[in-house]
MDTraj code that builds the backbone (N, CA, C; nanometers):
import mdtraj as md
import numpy as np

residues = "UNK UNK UNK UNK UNK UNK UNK UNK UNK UNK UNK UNK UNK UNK UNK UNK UNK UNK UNK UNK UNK UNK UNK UNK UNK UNK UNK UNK UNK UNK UNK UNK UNK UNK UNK UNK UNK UNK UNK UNK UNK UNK UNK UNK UNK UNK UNK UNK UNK UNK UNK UNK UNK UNK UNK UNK UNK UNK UNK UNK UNK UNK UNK UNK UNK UNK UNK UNK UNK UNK UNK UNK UNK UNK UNK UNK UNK UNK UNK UNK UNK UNK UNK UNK UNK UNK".split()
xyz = np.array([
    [2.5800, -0.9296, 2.4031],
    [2.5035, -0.8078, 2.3990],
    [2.3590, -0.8397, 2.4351],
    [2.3024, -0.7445, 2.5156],
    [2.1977, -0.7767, 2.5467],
    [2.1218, -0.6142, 2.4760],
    [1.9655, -0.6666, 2.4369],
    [1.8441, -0.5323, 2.3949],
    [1.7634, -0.5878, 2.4623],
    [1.7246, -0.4499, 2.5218],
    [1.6183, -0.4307, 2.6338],
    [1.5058, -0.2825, 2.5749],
    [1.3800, -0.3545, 2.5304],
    [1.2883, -0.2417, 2.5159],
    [1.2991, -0.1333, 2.5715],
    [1.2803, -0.0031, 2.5469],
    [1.2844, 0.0890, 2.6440],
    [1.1646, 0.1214, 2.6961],
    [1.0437, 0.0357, 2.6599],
    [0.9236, 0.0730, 2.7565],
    [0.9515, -0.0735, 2.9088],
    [1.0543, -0.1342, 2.9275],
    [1.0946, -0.1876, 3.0366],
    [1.1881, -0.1191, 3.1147],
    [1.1487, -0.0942, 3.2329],
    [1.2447, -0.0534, 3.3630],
    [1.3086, -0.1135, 3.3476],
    [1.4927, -0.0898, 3.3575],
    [1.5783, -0.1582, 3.3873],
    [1.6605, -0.0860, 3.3933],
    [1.8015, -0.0986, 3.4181],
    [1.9381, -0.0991, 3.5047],
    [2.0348, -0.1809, 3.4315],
    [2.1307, -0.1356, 3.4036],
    [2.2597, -0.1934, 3.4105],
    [2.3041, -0.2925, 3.5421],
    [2.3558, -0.3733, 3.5287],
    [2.3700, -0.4379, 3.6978],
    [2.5521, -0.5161, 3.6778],
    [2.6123, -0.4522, 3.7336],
    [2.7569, -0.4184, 3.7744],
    [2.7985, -0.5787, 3.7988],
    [2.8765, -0.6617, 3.7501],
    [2.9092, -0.7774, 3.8407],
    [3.0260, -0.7498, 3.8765],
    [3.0938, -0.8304, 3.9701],
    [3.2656, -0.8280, 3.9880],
    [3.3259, -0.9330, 3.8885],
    [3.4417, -0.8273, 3.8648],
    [3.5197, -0.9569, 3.7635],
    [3.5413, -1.1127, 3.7687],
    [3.4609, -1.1373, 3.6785],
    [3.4669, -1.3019, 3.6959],
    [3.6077, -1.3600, 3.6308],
    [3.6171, -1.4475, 3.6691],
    [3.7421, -1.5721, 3.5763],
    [3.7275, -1.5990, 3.4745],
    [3.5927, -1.6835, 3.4286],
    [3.6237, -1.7986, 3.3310],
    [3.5058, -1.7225, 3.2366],
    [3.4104, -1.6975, 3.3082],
    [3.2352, -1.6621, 3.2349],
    [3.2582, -1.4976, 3.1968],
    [3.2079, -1.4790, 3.0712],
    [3.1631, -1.3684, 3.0082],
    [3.0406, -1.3431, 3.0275],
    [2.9937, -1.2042, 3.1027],
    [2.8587, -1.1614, 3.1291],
    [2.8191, -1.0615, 3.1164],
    [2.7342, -1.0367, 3.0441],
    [2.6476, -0.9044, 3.0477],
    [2.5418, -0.9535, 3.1309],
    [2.5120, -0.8655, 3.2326],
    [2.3706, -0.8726, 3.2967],
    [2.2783, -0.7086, 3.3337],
    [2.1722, -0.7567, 3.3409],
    [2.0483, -0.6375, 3.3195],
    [1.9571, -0.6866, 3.4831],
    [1.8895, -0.5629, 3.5331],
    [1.8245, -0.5934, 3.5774],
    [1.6705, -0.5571, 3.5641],
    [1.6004, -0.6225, 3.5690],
    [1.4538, -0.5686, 3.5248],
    [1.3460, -0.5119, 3.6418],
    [1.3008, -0.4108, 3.6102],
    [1.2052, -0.3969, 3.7739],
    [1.0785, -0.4305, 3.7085],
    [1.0024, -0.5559, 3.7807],
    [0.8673, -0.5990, 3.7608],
    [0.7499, -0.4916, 3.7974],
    [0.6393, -0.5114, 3.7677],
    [0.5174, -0.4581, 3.7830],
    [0.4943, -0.4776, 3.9372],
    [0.5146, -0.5416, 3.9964],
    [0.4974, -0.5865, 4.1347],
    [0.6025, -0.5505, 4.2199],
    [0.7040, -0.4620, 4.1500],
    [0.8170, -0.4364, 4.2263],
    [0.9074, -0.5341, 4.2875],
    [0.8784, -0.6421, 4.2354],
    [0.9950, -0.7132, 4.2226],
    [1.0943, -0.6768, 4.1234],
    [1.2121, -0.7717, 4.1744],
    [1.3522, -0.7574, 4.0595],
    [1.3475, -0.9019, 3.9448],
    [1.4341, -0.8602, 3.8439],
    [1.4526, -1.0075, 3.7645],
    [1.5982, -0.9725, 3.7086],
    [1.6924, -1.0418, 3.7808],
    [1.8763, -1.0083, 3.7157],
    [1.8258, -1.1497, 3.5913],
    [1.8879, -1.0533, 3.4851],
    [1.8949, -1.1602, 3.3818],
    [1.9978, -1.0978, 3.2710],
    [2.1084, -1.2649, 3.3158],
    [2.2470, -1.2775, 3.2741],
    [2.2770, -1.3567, 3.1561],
    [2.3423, -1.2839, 3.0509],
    [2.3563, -1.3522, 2.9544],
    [2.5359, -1.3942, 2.9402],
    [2.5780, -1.4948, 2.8905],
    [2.6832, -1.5835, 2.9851],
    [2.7468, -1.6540, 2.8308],
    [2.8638, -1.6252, 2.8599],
    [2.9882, -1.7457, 2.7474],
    [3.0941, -1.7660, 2.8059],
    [3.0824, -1.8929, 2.7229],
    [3.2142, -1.9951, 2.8274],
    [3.3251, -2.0659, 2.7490],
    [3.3952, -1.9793, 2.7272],
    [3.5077, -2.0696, 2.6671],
    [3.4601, -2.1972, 2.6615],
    [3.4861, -2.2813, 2.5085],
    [3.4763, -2.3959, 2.5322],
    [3.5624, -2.5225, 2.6146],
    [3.6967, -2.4621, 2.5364],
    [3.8002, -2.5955, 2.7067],
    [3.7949, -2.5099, 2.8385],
    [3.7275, -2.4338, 2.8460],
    [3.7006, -2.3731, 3.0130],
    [3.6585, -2.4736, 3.0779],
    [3.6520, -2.4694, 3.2273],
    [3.5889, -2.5631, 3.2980],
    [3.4925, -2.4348, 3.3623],
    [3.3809, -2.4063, 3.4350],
    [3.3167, -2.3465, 3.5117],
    [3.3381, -2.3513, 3.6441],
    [3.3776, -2.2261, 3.6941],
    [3.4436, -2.1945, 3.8272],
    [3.3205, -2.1427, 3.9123],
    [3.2970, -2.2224, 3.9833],
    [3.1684, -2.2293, 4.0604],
    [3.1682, -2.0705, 4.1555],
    [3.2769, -2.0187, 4.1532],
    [3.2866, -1.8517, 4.2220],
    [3.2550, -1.7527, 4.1287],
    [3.2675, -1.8010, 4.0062],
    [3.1742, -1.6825, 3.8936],
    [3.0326, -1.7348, 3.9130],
    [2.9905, -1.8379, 3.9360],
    [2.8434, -1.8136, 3.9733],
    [2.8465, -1.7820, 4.1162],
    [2.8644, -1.7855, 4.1721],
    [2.8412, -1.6998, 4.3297],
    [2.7576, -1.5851, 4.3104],
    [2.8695, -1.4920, 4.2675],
    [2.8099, -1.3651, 4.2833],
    [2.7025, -1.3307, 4.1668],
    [2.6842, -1.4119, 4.0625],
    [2.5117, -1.4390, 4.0121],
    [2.4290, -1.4192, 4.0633],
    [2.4020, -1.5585, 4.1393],
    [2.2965, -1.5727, 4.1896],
    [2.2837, -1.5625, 4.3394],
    [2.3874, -1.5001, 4.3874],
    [2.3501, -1.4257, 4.5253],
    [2.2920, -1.3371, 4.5431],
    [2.2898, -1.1909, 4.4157],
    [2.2709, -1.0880, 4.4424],
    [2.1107, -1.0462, 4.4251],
    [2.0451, -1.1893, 4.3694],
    [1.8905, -1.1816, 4.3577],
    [1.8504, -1.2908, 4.3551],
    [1.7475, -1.3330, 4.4308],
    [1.6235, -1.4363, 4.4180],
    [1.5758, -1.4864, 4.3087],
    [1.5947, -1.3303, 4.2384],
    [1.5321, -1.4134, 4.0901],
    [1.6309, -1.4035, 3.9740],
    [1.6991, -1.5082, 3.9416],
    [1.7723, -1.4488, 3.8184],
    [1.7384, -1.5845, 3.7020],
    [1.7134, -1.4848, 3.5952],
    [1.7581, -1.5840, 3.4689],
    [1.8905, -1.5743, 3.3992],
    [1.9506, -1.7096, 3.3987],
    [2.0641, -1.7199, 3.3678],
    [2.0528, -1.8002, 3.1985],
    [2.1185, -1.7301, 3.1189],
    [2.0960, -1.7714, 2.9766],
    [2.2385, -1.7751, 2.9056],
    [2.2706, -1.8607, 2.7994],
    [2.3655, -1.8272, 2.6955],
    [2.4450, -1.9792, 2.6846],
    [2.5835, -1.9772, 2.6265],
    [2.6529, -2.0781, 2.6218],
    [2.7508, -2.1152, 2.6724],
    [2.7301, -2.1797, 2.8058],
    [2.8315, -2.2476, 2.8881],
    [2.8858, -2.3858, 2.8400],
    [2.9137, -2.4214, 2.6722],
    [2.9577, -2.5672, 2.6352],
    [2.9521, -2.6710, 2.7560],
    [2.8288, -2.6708, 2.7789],
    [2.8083, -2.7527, 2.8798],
    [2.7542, -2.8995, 2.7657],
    [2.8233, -3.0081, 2.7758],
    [2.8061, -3.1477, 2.7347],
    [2.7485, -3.2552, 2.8167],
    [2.6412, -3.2925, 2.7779],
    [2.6180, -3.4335, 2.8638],
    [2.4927, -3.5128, 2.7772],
    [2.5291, -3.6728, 2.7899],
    [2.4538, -3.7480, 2.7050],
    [2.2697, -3.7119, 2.7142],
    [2.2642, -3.6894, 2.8348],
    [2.1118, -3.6488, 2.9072],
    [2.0375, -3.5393, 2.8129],
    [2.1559, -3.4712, 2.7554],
    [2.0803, -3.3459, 2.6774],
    [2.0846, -3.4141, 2.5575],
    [2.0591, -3.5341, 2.4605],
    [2.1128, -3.5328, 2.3751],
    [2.2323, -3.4662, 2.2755],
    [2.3412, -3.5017, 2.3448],
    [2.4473, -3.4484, 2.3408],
    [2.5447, -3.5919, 2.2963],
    [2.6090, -3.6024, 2.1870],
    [2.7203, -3.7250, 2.1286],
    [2.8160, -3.7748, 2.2481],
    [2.8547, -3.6549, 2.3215],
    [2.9965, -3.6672, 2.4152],
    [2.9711, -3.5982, 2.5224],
    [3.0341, -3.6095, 2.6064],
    [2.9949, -3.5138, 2.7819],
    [3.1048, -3.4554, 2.8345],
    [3.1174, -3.3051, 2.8693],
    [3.2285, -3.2846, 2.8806],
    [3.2277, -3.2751, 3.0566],
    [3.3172, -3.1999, 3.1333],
    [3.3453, -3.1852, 3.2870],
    [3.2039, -3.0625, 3.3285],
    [3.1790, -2.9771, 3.2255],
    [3.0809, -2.8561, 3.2701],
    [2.9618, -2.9413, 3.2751],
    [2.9301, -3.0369, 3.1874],
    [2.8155, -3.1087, 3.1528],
    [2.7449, -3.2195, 3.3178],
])
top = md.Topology()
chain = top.add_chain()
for i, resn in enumerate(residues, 1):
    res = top.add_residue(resn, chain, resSeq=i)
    for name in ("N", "CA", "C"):
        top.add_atom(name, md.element.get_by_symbol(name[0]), res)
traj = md.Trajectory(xyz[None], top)
């Protein structure tokens, strides 16, 4: 779930059905009339990440923030164990 002030412009922003990733995404209209897609994202943990649910992410804008929990593992993050997403 995503909350979005209502003194911010924004939009609902439609994705196509993904596989593996759970998304709510918003889009924000800046002061400058720019855009900001910002996606909030869960990932099964024995999921692996199917690189075609991010496609259509971060194609559809220049600017996106991508946020949430993709059980992504790797020693680099201080992390015990590393998994395949990691």
């Amino acid at each position: 779930m995503l909350k979005i002030n209502n003194n911010l412009r924004h939009d609902q922003f439609s994705l196509p059905n993904l596989v593996g990733i759970e998304a709510n995404t918003i889009c924000l209209y800046l002061q400058n009339h720019g855009q900001l897609l910002f996606v909030s994202t869960y990932l099964l943990p024995a999921s692996a990440i199917i690189p075609a649910d991010l496609d259509p992410i971060f194609s559809q804008n220049d600017s996106v923030v991508l946020v949430g929990d993709l059980n992504s593992k790797h020693v680099t993050w201080n992390n015990a164990t590393m998994n395949r997403n990691g």
